[in-house]
Every structure is written in C-alpha cells, then in structure tokens.
C-alpha positions in Angstrom: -15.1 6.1 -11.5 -15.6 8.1 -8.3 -11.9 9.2 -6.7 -12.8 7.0 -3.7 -12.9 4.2 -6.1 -10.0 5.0 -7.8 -6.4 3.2 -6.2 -4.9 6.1 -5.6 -7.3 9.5 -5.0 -5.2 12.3 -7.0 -6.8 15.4 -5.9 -6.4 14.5 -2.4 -2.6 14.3 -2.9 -1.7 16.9 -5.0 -4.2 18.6 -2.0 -1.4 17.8 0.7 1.6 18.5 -1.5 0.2 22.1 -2.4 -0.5 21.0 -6.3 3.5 20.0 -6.9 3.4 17.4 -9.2 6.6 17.0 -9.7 6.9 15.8 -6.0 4.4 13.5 -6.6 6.0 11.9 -9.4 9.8 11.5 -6.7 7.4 9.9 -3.9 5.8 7.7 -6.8 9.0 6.9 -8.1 10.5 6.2 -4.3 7.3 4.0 -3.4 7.7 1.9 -6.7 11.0 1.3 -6.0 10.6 0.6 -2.1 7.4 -2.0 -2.4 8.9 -4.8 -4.1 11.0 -5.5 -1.0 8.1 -4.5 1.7 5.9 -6.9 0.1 8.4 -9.6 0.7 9.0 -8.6 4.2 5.4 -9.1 4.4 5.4 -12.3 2.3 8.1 -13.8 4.5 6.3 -13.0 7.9 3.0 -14.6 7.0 5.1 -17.7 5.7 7.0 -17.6 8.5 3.6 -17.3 10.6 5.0 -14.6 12.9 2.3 -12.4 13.9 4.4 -9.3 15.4 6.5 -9.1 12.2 3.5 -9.5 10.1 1.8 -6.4 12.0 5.1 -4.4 11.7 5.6 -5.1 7.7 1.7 -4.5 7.3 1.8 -1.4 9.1 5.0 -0.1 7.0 2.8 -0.8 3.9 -0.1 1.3 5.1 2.1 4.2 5.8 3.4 4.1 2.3 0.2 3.7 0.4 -1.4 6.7 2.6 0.8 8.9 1.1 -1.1 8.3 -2.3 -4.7 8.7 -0.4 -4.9 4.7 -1.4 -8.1 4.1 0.5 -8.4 0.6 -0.6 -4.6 -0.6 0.0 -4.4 0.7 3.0 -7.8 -1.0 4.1 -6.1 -4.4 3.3 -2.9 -3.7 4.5 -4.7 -2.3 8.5 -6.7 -5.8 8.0 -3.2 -7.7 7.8 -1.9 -5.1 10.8 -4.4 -6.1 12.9 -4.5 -9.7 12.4 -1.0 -9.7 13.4 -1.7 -7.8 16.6 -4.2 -9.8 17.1 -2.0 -13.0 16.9 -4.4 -14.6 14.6 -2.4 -15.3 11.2 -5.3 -18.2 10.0 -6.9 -15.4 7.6 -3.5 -13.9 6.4 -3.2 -16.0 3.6 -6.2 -14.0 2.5 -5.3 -11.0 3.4 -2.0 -10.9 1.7 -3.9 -12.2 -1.8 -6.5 -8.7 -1.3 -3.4 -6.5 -0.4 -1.3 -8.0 -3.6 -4.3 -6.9 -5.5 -4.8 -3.5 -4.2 -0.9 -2.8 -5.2 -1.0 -3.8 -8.2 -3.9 -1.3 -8.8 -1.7 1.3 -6.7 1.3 0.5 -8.5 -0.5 0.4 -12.5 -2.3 4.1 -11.2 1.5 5.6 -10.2 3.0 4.0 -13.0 0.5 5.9 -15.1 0.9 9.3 -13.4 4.8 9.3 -13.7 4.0 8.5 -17.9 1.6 11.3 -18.5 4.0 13.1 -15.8 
C-alpha cells in the first residue's frame, strides 16, 4: 500500500515534526481523545439539519486529521464542509457514513503507531 493510500501518510508527518516521534505519538493521543466528541458535534448538526454548524464541525475535523497527512479523511470531511456552506444537507447523510469510515481507518492507523510507539 502506497503512503497516499494509507489513512494516515507517516513520512509526511514525522516530515513536518522534524522526525519526533514521540510528538507524534501526544498529537495521536490528543486527536484520539478529542474525535469522539467532534464527531458528535458533527453527528448532531447533520441531525439537526443545520448547514452552518455542519460546515463549522466538518471543517474542525479536517483540521485535525491534516495534522496526520490523512488525505482521505480530510477529503470526506471538506465534502461535508462544503455541503454545509453550500446549504445543501440532502447528501450529508452520506457524507457523514464516508467520513465515519475514513476515522475509523485514521483512528486503527494512530492507535497502531502509539503500540509499536
């Protein structure tokens, strides 16, 4: 599997954080703890159909999984962003199924790294 495949791209992270590992296994640790409850910030806005706050939790979720080079995640999670910009929630449903998906695989791939870590 290609690192562009892969849920989260190692090299490129340990790239921007000068090869500390032991950085990458805090921010790992922070975003594990942090994503339960941005997920249901997200959950709640699609439920609640509110297109601004679905853009704003979406967009909180992209930042976090581009700290982990998670090309995939954050390719859901813009595609949520911009449905709630655009004020058009029917796909969202969707959307937030993909995204779930993508951080689990983010998730199982920092979960990993803070094992062999």
């Amino acid at each position: 599997m290609s690192e562009s495949e892969r849920p989260v791209d190692l090299a490129a992270v340990l790239a921007r954080l000068n090869g500390d590992r032991g950085l990458l296994t805090e921010l790992a640790g922070l975003y594990l703890e942090d994503e339960p409850s941005l997920v249901a910030e997200l959950e709640a806005a699609v439920g609640r159909h509110d297109a601004e706050a679905t853009r704003r939790a979406a967009h909180a979720i992209k930042g976090s999984v581009a700290n982990f080079a998670a090309a995939r995640a954050q390719a859901a999670a813009l595609a949520l962003e911009n449905a709630g910009r655009a004020g058009e929630l029917s796909s969202a449903p969707a959307l937030l199924d993909t995204l779930r998906a993508e951080l689990a695989a983010v998730r199982q791939a920092l979960r990993d790294l803070a094992a062999v870590h």
